[in-house]
N, C-alpha and C positions, 0 to 999 in steps of 0.2 A: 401379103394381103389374105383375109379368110377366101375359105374357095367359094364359100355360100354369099346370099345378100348380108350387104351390110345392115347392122345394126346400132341404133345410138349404144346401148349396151356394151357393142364389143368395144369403143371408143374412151365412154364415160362413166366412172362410177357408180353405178345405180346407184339413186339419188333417197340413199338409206337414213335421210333427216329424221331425226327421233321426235316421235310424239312430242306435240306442246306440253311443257310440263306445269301442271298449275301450283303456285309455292303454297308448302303447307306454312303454320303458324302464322307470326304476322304479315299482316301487309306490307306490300312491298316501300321502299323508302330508297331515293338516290343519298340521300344523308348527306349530301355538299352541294355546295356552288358551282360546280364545273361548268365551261361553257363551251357549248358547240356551236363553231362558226359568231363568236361574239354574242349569241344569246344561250342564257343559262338556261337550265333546264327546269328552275323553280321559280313561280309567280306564286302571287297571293290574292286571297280575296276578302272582302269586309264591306262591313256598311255599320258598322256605326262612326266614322267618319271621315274626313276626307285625305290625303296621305299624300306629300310633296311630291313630285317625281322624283327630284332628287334624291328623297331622302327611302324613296323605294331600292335605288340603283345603288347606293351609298351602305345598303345593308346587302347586297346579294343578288336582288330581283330584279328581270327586266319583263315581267308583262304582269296584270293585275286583270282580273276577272270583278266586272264593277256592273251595278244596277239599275236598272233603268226607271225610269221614274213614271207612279202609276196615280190612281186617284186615289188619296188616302196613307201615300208614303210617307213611314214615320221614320223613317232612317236618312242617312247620307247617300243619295242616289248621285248618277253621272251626273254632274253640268257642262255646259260647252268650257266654260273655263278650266275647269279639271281633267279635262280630255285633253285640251291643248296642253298644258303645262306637264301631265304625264307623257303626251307623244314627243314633247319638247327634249325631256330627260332620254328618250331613248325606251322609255315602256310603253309594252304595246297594252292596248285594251279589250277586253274580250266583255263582252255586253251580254246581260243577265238579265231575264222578266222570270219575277215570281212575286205576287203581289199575294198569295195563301199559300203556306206547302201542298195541300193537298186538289191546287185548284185544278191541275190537270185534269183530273178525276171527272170536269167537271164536262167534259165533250167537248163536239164540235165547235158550240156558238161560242162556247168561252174561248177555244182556241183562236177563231176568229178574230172575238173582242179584243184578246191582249196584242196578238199581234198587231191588229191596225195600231193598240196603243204603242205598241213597241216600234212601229217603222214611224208612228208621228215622232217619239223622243229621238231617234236614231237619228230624223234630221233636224232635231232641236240641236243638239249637241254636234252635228257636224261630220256625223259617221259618211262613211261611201256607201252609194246608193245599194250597192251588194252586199254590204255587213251581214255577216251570219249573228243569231241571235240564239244565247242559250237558254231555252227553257225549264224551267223548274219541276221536278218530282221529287219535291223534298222530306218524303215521307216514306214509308217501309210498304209499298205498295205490292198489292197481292196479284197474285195473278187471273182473280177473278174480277180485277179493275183494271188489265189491260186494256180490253176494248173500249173500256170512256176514254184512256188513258192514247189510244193509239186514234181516237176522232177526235183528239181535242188537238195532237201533232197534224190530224190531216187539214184539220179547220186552219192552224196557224199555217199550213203550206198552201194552203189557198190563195192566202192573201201575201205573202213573204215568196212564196218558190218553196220546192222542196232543198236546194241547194244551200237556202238562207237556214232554215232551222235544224237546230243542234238541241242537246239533252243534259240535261243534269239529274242526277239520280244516282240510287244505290243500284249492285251488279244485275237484278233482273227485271227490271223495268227497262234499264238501258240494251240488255242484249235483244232483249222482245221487241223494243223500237228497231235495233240495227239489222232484225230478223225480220222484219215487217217492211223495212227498204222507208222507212218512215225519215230515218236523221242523217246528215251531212257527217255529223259529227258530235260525239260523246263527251261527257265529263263524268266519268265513277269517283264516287265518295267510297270509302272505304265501309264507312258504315251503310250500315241494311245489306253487306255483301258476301258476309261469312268466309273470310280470305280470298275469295272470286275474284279476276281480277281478267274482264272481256279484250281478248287481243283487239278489237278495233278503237278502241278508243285513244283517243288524241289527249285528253288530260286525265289524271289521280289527283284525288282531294286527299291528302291525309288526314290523319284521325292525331286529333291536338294544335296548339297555335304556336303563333311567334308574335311577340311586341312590336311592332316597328311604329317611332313616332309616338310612342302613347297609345296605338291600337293594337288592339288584339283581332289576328289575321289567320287565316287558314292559310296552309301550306300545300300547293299543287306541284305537282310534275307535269312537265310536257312531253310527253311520246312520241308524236309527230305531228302536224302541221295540224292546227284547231282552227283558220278560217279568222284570227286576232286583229282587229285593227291595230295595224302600224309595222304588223308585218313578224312574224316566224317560220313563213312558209319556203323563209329561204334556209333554214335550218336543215343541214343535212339527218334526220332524225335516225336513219337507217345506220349513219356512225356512229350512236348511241351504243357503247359496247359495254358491257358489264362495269361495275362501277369498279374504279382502280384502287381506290381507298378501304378496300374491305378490311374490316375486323371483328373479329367475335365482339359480342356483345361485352358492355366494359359499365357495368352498373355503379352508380355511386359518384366516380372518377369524375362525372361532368363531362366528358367525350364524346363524339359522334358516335352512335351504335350501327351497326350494320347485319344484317341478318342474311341468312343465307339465299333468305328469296329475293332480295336486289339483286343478285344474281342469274338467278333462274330468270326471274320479268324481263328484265334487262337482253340477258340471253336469247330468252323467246324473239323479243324483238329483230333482233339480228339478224334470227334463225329465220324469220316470216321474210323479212329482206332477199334472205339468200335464199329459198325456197323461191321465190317468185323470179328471180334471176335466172336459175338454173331452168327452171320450165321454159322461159323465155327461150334461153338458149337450146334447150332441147329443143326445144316446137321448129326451130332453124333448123339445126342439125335434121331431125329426122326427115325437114322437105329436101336439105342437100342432097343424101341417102338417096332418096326414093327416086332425083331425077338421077344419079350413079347406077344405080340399078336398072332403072327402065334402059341407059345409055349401055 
């Protein structure tokens, strides 16, 4: 045994985890279906119109990020029958208000307004009384439009909880809400984000679609648990390990591409897992220590 007081140090590795690495070029992409604990780690989202469960789950996808219905909705929003029949299939749903891109912008009373709109549809359609709700910043906002942008999220927590409301957005309008203690939980688009990609966020919107059914769909990843009706919070996200399928890029071929930054994101994620572990454990250790010492 050392002759001196113990220390975590003399025991455990110092805990020399490498800086978060942010990937250069493009944004990051899991590029397959893989699935962890039975839910995959790609959902879709759309509104121009409405999409079988089956025939979501039948292509790859188990949860869909869908819209909630406002005054003056010209798209395919949620119905209660469309909620059942996707929760039926085994996809989960994750509920969207943006009735203008830029409404956020618009303060406090607008944040108010939507959400009262947003908890009256959430019990049209039959969601749980705690549904998290994701709000819209669908636009390349500046950061000199933060603060309308961060009373229009306090207004919607007013009325919702601060638990209930979540974000959509490009990288810095979302990290400035997660900096603000304003969101539950995040949705980055890859565009407005200049390959940025905020360790807290629970989904990625990629940048391009996929068909399913006759619609054209945006393509998300899920990071770790988003608050989705019907359930992915039992999703071990933290096993989420770098994608197994890596290839250089294979242009032309018609093949999955794979970049070296599904790697890195991927990685990070792990890294953020095991980093909060190891403190855990430290924080034990160094009370064992300290009553060894006093003893």
């Amino acid at each position: 045994m050392p002759s001196g007081p113990l220390h975590q140090r003399t025991l455990l590795i110092d805990r020399g985890f490498p800086a978060r690495i942010r990937p250069l070029g493009p944004c990051p992409t899991l590029g397959d279906s893989r699935t962890v604990n039975g839910v995959t780690t790609l959902g879709l989202d759309y509104s121009a119109g409405r999409i079988a469960g089956a025939a979501i789950r039948d292509a790859g996808y188990s949860y869909v990020m869908r819209y909630l219905w406002f005054p003056g909705q010209g798209h395919a929003y949620l119905t209660a029958d469309e909620a059942q029949d996707l929760l039926g299939a085994g996809v989960a749903i994750g509920p969207i208000f943006e009735s203008t891109a830029d409404r956020a912008a618009q303060g406090w009373d607008a944040g108010v307004a939507d959400a009262n709109t947003a908890a009256g549809q959430l019990n049209t359609v039959g969601a749980p009384g705690d549904q998290v709700v994701y709000f819209a910043v669908d636009f390349d906002a500046s950061e000199g439009q933060q603060g309308a942008i961060n009373d229009y999220f306090r207004g919607a927590a007013s009325v919702l909880g601060a638990g209930r409301v979540a974000a959509y957005g490009g990288y810095w309008p979302i990290s400035r809400l997660f900096d603000a203690g304003l969101i539950a939980y995040g949705w980055q688009t890859a565009a407005w984000s200049g390959g940025n990609v905020d360790n807290r966020i629970s989904l990625f919107q990629r940048i391009g679609t996929s068909n399913v059914a006759g619609i054209d769909c945006d393509i998300n990843e899920l990071y770790k648990p988003a608050g989705l009706w019907g359930g992915e919070d039992d999703v071990a996200w933290n096993d989420q390990l770098p994608n197994p399928a890596y290839k250089q890029d294979q242009p032309g071929t018609g093949l999955p591409t794979y970049s070296a930054a599904d790697w890195l994101t991927h990685t990070n994620v792990k890294v953020d897992a095991l980093t909060a572990k190891v403190d855990e454990l430290s924080n034990k250790l160094d009370k064992l220590l300290d009553g060894l010492n006093k003893g």
